[in-house]
N, C-alpha and C positions, 0 to 999 in steps of 0.2 A: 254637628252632633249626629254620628250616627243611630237609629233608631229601627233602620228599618225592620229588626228580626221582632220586632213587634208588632200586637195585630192595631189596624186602624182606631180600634174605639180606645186603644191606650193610649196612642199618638196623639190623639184627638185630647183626651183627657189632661195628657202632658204640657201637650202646645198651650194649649186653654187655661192652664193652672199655673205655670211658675216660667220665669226666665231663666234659666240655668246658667249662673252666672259664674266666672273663674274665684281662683282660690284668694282671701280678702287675706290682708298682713295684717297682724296683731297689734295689741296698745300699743301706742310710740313707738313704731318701729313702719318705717318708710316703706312703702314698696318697691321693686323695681322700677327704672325710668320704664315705660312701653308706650306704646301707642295710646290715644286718647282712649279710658275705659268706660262703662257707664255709668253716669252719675248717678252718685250712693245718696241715700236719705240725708238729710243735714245731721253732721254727729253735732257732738259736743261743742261747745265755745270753747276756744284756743288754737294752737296753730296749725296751719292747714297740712295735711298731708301730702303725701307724693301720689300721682297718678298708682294704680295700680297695671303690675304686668298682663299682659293679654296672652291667652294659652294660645298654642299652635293651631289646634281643633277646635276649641272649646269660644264659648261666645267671650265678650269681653269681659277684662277683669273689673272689679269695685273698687273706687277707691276707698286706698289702706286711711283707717281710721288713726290719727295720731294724738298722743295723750298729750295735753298740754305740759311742761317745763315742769319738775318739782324736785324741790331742794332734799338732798340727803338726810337723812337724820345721823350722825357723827355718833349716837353710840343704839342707834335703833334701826328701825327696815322701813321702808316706805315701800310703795305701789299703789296701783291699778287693781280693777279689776274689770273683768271682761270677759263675753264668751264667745263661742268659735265664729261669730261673725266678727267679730273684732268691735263690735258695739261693748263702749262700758257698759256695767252693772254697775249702779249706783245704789248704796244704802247696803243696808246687811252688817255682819260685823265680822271680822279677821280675829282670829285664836290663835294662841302659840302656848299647844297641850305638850308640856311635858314630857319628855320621849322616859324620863324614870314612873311617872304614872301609868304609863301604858302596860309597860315592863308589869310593871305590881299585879297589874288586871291579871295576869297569865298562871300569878300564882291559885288563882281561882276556876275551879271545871266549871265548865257550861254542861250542866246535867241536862240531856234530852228529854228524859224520863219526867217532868216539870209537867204538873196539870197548865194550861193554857197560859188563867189567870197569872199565873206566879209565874213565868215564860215571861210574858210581855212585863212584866213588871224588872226583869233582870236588871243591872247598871254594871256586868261587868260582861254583854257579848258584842254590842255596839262599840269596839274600843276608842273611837275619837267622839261619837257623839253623846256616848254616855259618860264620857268624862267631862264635855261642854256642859250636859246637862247640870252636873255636879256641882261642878266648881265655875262654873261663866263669869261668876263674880270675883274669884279670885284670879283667875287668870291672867296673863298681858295678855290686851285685844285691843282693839281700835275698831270706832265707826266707820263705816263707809262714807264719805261723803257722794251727794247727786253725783258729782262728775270723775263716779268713781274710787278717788282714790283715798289711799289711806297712809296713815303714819302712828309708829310704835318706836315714842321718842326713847325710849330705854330697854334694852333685855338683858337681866339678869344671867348669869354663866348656866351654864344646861345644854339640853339638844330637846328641839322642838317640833312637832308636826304642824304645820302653817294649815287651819283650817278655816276655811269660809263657810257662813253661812247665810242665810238668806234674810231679810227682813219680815214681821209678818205679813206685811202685805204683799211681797212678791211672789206672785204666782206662777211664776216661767222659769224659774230657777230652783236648781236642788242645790243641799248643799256640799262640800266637800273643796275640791279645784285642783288644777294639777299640779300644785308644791303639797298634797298632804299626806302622799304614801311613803315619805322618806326624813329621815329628823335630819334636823339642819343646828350643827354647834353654833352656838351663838357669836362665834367668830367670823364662819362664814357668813351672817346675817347682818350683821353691825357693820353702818354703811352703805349698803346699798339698795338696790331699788330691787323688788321684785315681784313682777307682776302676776298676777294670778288670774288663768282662765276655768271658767267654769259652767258645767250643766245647764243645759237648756231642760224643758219639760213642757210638757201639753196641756193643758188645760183640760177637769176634768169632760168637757163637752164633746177634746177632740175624737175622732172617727177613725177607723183603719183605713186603708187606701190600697194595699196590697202588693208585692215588690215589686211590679211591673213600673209602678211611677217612681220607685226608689233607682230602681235601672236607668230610667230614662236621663237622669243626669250622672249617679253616679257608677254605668256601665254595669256591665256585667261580669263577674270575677269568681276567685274560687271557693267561693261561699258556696256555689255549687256543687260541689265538690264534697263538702262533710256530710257528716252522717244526720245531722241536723235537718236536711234537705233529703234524704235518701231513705227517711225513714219509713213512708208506706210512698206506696208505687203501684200503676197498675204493671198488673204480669208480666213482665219481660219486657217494658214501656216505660223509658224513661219520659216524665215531662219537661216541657221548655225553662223550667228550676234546676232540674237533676244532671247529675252527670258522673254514672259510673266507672269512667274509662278507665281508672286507675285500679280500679278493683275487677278483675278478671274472674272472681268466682262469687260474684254481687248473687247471680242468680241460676248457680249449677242448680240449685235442687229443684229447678224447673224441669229440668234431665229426667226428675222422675215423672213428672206430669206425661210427659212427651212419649215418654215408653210404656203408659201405661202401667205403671208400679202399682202393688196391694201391697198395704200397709198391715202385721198381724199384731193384736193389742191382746198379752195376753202374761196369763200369771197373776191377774190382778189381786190390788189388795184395795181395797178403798180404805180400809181402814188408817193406812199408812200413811207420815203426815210430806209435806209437802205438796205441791202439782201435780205430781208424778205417778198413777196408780199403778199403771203398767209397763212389764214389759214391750216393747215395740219394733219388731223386725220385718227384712222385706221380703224376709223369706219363712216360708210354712213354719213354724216351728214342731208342727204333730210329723211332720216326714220323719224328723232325727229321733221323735220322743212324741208316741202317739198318744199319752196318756195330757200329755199338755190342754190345756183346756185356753183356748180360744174363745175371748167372748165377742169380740167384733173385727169387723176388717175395715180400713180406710179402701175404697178404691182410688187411686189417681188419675186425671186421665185428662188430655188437651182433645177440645170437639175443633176437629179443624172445619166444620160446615160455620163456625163463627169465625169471622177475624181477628187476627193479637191485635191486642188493646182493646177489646169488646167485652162486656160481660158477657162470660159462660164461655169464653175460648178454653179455660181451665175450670175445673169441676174435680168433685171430691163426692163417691157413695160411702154412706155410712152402711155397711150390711150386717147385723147380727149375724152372729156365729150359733145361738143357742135358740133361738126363732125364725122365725119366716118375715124378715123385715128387713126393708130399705129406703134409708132416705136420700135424696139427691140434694147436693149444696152446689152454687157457682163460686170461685176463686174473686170475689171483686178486686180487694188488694192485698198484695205485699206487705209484711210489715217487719221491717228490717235487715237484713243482710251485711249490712256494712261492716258490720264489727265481727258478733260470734254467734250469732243465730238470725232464722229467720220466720217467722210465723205468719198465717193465711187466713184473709178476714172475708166473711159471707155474709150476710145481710138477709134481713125480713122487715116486710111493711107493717108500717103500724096503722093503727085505727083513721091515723086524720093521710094517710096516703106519705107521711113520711118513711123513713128507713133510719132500725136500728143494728148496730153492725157487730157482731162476735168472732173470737177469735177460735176457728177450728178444734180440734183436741192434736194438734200437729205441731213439733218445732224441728226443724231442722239445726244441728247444730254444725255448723261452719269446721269446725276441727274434729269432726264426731270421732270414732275409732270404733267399732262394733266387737275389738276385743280386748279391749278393757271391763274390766269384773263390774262397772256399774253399770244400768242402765241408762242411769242420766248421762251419762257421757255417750251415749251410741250415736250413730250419725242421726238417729229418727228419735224424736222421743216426745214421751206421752207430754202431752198439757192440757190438764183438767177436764178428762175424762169423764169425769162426774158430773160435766156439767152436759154432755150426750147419754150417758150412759145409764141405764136405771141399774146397778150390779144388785141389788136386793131382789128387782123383779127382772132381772135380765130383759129388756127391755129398753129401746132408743128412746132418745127425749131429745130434747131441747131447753136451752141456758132459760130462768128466768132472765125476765125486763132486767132485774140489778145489775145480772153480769154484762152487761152491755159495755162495748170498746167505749161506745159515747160518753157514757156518764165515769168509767175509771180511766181512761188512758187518755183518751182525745186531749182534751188541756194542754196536757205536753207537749202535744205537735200535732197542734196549729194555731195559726196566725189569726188575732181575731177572734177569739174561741168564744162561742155559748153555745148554753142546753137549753134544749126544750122538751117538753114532758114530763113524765113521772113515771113512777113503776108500776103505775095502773097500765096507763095509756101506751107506755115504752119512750123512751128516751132518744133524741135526734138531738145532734152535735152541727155547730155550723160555725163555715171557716169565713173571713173575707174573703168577696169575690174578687176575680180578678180573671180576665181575658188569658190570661196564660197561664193561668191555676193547673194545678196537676191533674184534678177529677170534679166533677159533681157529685160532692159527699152527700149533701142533703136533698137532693133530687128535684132539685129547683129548676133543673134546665140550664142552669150556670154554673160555668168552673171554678173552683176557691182553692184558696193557695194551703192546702192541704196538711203541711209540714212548717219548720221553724226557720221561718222568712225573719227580713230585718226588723218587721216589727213588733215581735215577739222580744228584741232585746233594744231598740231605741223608743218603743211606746208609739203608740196609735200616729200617725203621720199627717193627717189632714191639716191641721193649724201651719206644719211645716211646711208643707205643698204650695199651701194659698201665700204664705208669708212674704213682703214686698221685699224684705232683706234675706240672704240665704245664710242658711247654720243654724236659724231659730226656733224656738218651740219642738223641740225634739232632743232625747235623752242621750246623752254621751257618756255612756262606763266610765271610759278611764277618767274623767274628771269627776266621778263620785267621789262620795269616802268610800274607802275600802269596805268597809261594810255594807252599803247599800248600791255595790258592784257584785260583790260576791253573794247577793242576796237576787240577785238576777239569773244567776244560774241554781242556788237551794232552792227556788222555788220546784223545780223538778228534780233538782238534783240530790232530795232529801226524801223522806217519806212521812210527810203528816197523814193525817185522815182531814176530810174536808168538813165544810158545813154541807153545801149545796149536792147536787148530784147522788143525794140517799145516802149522804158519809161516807164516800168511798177513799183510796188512797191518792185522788187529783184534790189537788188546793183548791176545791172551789168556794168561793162567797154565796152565802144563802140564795144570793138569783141568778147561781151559774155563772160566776164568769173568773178567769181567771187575773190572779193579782198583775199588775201592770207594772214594768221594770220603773225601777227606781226608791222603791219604799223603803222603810226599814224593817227591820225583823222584827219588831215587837208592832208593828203596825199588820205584817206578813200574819204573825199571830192570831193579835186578834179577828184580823177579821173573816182572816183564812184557814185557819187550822181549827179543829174540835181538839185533835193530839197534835202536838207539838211536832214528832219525826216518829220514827219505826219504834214498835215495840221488843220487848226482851229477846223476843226469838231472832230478829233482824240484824241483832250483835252477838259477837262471841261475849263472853264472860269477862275476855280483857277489855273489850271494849272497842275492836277492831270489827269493820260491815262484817257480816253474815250474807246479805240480798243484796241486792239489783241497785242503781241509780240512790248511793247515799253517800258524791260525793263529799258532798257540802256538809253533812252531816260529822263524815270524818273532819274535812278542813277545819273547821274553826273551832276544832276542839285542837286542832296544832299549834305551835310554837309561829307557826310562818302569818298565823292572821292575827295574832298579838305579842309584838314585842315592841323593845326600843329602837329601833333601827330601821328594820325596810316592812311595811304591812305589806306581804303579796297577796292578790288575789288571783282568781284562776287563770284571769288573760294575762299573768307574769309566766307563768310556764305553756298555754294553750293559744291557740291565734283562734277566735270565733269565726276570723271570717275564712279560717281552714289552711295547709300549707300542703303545697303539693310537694318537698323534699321530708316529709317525717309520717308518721302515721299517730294517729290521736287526735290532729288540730295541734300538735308540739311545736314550740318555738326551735327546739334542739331534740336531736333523736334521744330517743330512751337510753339509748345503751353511750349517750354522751354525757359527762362528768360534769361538763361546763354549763350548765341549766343547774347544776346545784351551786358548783365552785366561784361561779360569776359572782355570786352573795358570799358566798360560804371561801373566800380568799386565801382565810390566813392559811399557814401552812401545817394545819394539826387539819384543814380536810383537805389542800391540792394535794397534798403527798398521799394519798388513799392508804399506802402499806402502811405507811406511819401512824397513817391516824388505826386501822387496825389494831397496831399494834401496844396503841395507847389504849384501847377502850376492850378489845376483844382479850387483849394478853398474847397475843401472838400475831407477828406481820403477818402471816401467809406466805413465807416467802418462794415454797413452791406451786405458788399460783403464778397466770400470766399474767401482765398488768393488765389487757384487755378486760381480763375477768372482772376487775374490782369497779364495778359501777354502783356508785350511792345508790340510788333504784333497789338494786339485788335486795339488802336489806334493809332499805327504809323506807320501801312502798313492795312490800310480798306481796301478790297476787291473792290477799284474802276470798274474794267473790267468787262464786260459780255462776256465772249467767248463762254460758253457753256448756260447752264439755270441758270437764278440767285437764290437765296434762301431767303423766308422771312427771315426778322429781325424784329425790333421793330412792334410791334401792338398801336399805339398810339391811347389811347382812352380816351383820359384827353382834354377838359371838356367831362361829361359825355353827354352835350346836340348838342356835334358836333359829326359829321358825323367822324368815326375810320380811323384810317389814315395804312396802312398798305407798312410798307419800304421796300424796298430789296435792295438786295446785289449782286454784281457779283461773280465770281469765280477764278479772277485774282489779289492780291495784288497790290494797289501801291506801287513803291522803291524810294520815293522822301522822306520818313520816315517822315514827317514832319504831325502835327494832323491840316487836314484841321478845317478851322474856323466851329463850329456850326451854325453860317449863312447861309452854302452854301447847308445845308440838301435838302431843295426843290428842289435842281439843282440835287443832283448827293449823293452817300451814304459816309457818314461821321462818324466818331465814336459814333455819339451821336445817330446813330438809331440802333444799335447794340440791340440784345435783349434786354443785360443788361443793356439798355438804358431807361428803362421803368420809373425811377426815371428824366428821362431829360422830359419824355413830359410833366411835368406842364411848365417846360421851354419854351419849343417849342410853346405850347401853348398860353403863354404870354412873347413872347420875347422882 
């Protein structure tokens, strides 16, 4: 195994912790013949297994754990159960939930807008476990027996999602398994054996450990590589996690540091809602128009008497424009670039010598255009202003304790996450350490693994590290249920208000820490949320994002997280652990048909003109078929995170004033094609370029 790009004290950590042992073969199913491997704990009573195979590099394999002999059921399913080390799970019970009950749940909204209370109370957003809940007693199931396995002498005709769950006493397993995101006709089920693996989990004592010892067995790869990993950074510094190569303009807006740039904040309105107060250029704006009123200036500037990657190689003066004042900030980190903007975080000590960290009044935006009629789309643009600016007393300031990165953002990236402090004292945020951590966030003298490392999505590691069997006591997505996968990524990927951290929009738990994958959402709920997700403002009126990071909030209000047929969750279109051929973490490119069509088969969606031409009233026949990508209209670009991009030019009548659309930079995941109604509110598929045939429409609707 190699190891070496790691420092000594992790090696040390590694060596001393676990045997890193090759890949184990699953219930009753033999291993390859190989060389003698190392012998496994004693499994189960019944027949022995086959040696396990020995990796090329890797130490020796385990042997494969084999299920003892069991007779078919002639009009039911038998199995195993078992998880990724190939050790049974004994105990628990096996479900076969109705794939027509699921179906029914869909015809029900999962309203956001739900005080807490009545949120966690729901029975129709959990689609397999709140129908377990329901009906357990009516449903086919079968016990688990100790040595595993189970049998469900009869099934009734239907199609089923095969759900496991856990016993109450078992404390290392969640429930779901990997037969439960797909209904199985009860033809294909009668008859034969089918075994079921499932979730591991931590116990709640276990500890983080931080990805260095996650690496040391299971290498290094392109989890690196996403924006999960990429998200703060020091200036122009990738750490031993990160790896920008792919993205060539990760950190152009350093360009401006380097030259020197003055940033001019001006026009303002504080009144106006949003971020955004002011205008923001890099040029004078009183040279073209001397009456402009100027109320501050950004300076930018790199001190080359410090080294890159040092605090204060990059610095930022704040100088009134309308007094005699200036403050000097250093650039500590980065904070984002990957996708469609970037923003720059500074820091001040608190009372006990710790450090709390603020996000400049700066975003760069990645697609910016400085001539485009908005401000928010220009390459520089204002963010919260008001939180430096006194514009009643023209006059610099500084953010209160609340606005601190700590207490609202940090949660979401990183690994290990708690707060300390209060808005007296000020707030300090702290990651697991780790030897090859990106920074010293909380100024401890030790690096911590900064950003959203592996166990932020498999759950604290320590019990899995020390564990004499390998695959255990640690979280595996895709054998959740579907819901308590896709509740791994809502936890950021939504926007409640929290309890902890002064209610801000991080899920925190009244003692600061963030919810740990694998729960459920009424568990997410309570213990995590004061508001359930965004408020009115954060949605259009149809019900399509408004903001930032809510994908989860759209998903499971879709069609794709409840039905009878396939439950997808996000890692059905996303790879978490990144793809260096797409951009997003995509299993298939955007502009590829086959990430819908793979599910979506029949031929009312492969035929795209046809289907058109069945739903819209017209094929398109003079479009190219390149053009016609599900995407287009069933995920529009609702969100503006960064700068948005023209679309349609409507200029149909000739004698009306041209109408000019835009778009954000964020998908909506509610897939559903907003009404052509709702275009004047918010962007629809009908303003899309290739919309230029809808504006007689529009026109005369």
């Amino acid at each position: 195994m190699k190891a070496s790009w790691l420092g000594p004290a992790a090696v040390l950590l590694i060596a001393g912790s676990v045997a890193c042992e090759g890949p184990v073969g699953p219930v009753g199913r033999a291993g390859d013949a190989g060389p003698q491997g190392v012998k496994g704990d004693a499994g189960v009573s019944g027949q022995t297994g086959a040696q396990g195979a020995r990796g090329a590099t890797g130490p020796a394999g385990k042997d494969a754990i084999a299920s003892p002999p069991i007779a078919l059921a002639s009009s039911g399913v038998v199995g195993y159960v078992h998880d990724p080390s190939g050790q049974v799970v004994g105990l628990g019970t096996v479900y076969l939930v109705p794939a027509a009950d699921v179906t029914a749940l869909a015809k029900h909204e999962i309203d956001l807008s739900l005080a807490p209370a009545a949120a966690a109370k729901l029975a129709i957003d959990e689609p397999l476990e709140d129908l377990i809940d329901a009906n357990a007693k009516k449903y086919l199931s079968a016990s688990v027996a100790p040595d595993g396995s189970y049998r469900i002498a009869t099934i009734a005709k239907g199609q089923y999602f095969v759900v496991w769950q856990p016993g109450a006493k078992d404390a290392y397993h969640l429930p779901g398994g990997d037969r439960c995101r797909k209904a199985f006709d009860q033809a294909s089920l009668v008859g034969t054996q089918l075994d079921i693996e499932v979730s591991g989990r931590a116990s709640d004592q276990a500890t983080y450990v931080g990805s260095s010892a996650c690496f040391g067995c299971h290498g290094r790869h392109r989890s690196m590589r996403t924006a999960h990993r990429l998200g703060l950074q020091v200036p122009g510094q990738r750490g031993a996690f990160q790896d920008s190569s792919s993205l060539p303009k990760f950190d152009a807006a350093l360009a401006a540091f380097e030259a020197g740039t003055t940033l001019y904040y001006y026009d303002c309105d504080p009144g106006q809602s949003g971020d955004a107060k002011c205008k923001v250029s890099a040029t004078d704006p009183t040279i073209a128009a001397p009456s402009t009123v100027v109320s501050f200036e950004l300076q930018l500037a790199r001190d080359s008497s410090v080294a890159k990657g040092e605090v204060g190689a990059y610095t930022v003066d704040l100088v009134n424009r309308l007094a005699s004042q200036r403050a000097h900030y250093e650039v500590v980190l980065t904070y984002g670039g990957a996708v469609s903007k970037q923003r720059y975080l500074t820091r001040r000590a608190n009372l006990d010598s710790s450090f709390s960290y603020y996000l400049l009044p700066l975003q760069h935006n990645v697609a910016g255009d400085d001539t485009l009629p908005s401000s928010d789309d220009w390459v520089w643009k204002d963010y919260r202003s008001q939180d430096w600016y006194d514009f009643a007393g023209s006059a610099l300031g500084e953010p209160a304790n609340a606005h601190a990165f700590d207490n609202n953002c940090a949660g979401c990236h990183m690994t290990g996450f708690k707060l300390a402090g209060d808005a007296t004292a000020g707030w300090n945020a702290h990651a697991v350490g780790d030897i090859n951590g990106d920074f010293d966030f909380d100024g401890d003298g030790k690096r911590e693994e900064i950003n959203t490392g592996c166990e932020s999505c498999h759950g604290p590691a320590s019990e899995h590290l020390e564990a004499k069997v390998r695959g255990v006591r640690i979280v595996s997505p895709s054998l959740l249920t579907p819901e308590r996968e896709v509740m791994i990524c809502g936890r950021c990927h939504s926007r409640p208000q929290g309890h902890g951290g002064g209610g801000t929009e991080a899920p925190l738990s009244a003692d600061g820490r963030m919810p740990r994958p694998g729960l459920r959402r009424a568990e997410f709920i309570s213990s995590f949320a004061a508001r359930v997700d965004g408020q009115s403002s954060d949605f259009f009126s149809g019900g399509d994002s408004r903001s930032n990071h809510q994908q989860y909030s759209d998903f499971i209000r879709s069609d794709m997280y409840r039905n009878g047929s396939v439950l997808l969750t996000c890692s059905s279109c996303h790879d978490a652990h990144g793809s260096d051929a797409n951009a997003h973490q995509l299993r298939t490119a955007a502009d590829d048909n086959k990430g819908c069509t793979t599910c979506h088969s029949g031929a009312d969606f492969t035929a795209v003109r046809g289907h058109l031409g069945k739903v819209a009233k017209y094929a398109h026949t003079p479009v190219d078929d390149t053009l016609l990508v599900c995407t287009a209209c069933h995920m529009v670009k609702t969100v503006a995170s960064g700068a948005r991009h023209a679309e349609l030019l409507d200029s149909v009548p000739k004698s009306a004033l041209a109408v000019q659309y835009f778009h954000g930079d964020i998908a909506s995941h509610r897939f559903v094609v907003t009404p052509r109604a709702a275009y004047a509110e918010q962007p629809v598929a009908g303003t899309l370029q290739c919309g230029v045939c809808h504006a007689t429409a529009f026109a005369n609707p």
